[in-house]
N, C-alpha and C positions, 0 to 999 in steps of 0.2 A: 620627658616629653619628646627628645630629639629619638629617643628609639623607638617610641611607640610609633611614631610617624615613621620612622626607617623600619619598622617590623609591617605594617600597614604596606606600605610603595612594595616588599619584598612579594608578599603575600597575594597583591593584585596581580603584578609581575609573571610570578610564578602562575596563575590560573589564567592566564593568556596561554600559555606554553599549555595549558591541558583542554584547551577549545577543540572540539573537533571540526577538520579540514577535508574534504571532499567531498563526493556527492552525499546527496539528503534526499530521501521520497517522502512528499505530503500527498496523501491522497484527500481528496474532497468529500470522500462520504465518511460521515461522523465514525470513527472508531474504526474506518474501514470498514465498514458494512453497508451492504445493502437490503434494505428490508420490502419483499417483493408486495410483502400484505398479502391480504387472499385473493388468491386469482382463480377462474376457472378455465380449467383443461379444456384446450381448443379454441378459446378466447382471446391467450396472451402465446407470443412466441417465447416466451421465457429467456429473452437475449437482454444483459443488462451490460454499461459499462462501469471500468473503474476509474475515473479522471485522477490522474496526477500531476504535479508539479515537481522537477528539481530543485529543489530550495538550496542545494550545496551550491561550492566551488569548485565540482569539477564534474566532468560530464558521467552521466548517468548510466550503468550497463545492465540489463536484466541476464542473467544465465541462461534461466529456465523460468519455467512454471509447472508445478503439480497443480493437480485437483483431484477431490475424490471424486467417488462415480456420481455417474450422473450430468456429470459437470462439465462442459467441454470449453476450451478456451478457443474462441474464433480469430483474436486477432491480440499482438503485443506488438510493439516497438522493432524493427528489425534493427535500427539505427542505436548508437548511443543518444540518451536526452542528454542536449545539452545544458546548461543552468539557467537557470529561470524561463526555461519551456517547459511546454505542457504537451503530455500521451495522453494515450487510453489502454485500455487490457479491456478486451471485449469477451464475456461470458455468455458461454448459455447451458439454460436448465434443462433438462429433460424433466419435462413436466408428470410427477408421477404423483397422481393422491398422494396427500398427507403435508406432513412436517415438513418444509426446508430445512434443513439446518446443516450447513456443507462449508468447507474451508479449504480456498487455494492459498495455496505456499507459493509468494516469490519469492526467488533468491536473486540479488542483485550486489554491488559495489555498495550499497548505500550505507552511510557511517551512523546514521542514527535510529540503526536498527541491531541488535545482535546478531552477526556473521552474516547481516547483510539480509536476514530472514524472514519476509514484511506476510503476515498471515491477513488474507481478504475475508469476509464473511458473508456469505449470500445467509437470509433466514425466510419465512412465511412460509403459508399453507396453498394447498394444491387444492383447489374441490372439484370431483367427478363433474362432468355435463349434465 
């Protein structure tokens, strides 16, 4: 009984040592996505944001940002986020009939993302005027 109990305290132990430690990005839209629905061209300016939170222990750094076309980023972070504050990444569409379906790349410090690489997702449709 005394080693299952000392195999147990070893084992909790050890998974402390494998928690990960510095910055964290939650962003607020489900899946990171935002879903525009259908809009009509000349109606919407197609500017949406992305709200996030640092949820780590250490402050927050964005690199860059990509987007494919279409897609321009109006506004990020110049600042590092600090932990438990809140940004935005401001997007806009070039509103062209059809399909949304477009993905920016942050790259940031954040640990609970691989290399830091947090993929946004605008989707919906465009309709002619």
């Amino acid at each position: 009984m005394k080693k299952i109990v000392t195999l147990i305290v070893v084992v909790l132990f050890s998974s402390i040592g494998f928690a990960q430690n510095g910055a964290k990005i939650d962003f607020k839209a489900e899946n990171n996505t935002i879903d525009f629905g259908t809009i009509t061209k000349g109606r919407d300016n197609g500017v949406r944001v992305f709200e996030f939170t640092n949820t780590g222990d250490a402050p927050l750094v964005i690199f860059s940002i990509q987007s494919t076309s279409n897609v321009t980023i109006i506004s990020k972070p110049k600042d590092s986020v600090l932990p438990g504050k809140t940004a935005k990444i401001e997007v806009k569409y070039n509103l062209v009939p059809g399909p949304i379906r477009k993905t920016i790349t942050v790259e940031c410090n954040a640990v609970n993302y691989d290399d830091g690489r947090v993929p946004l997702k605008i989707k919906g449709e465009v309709v002619a005027n």
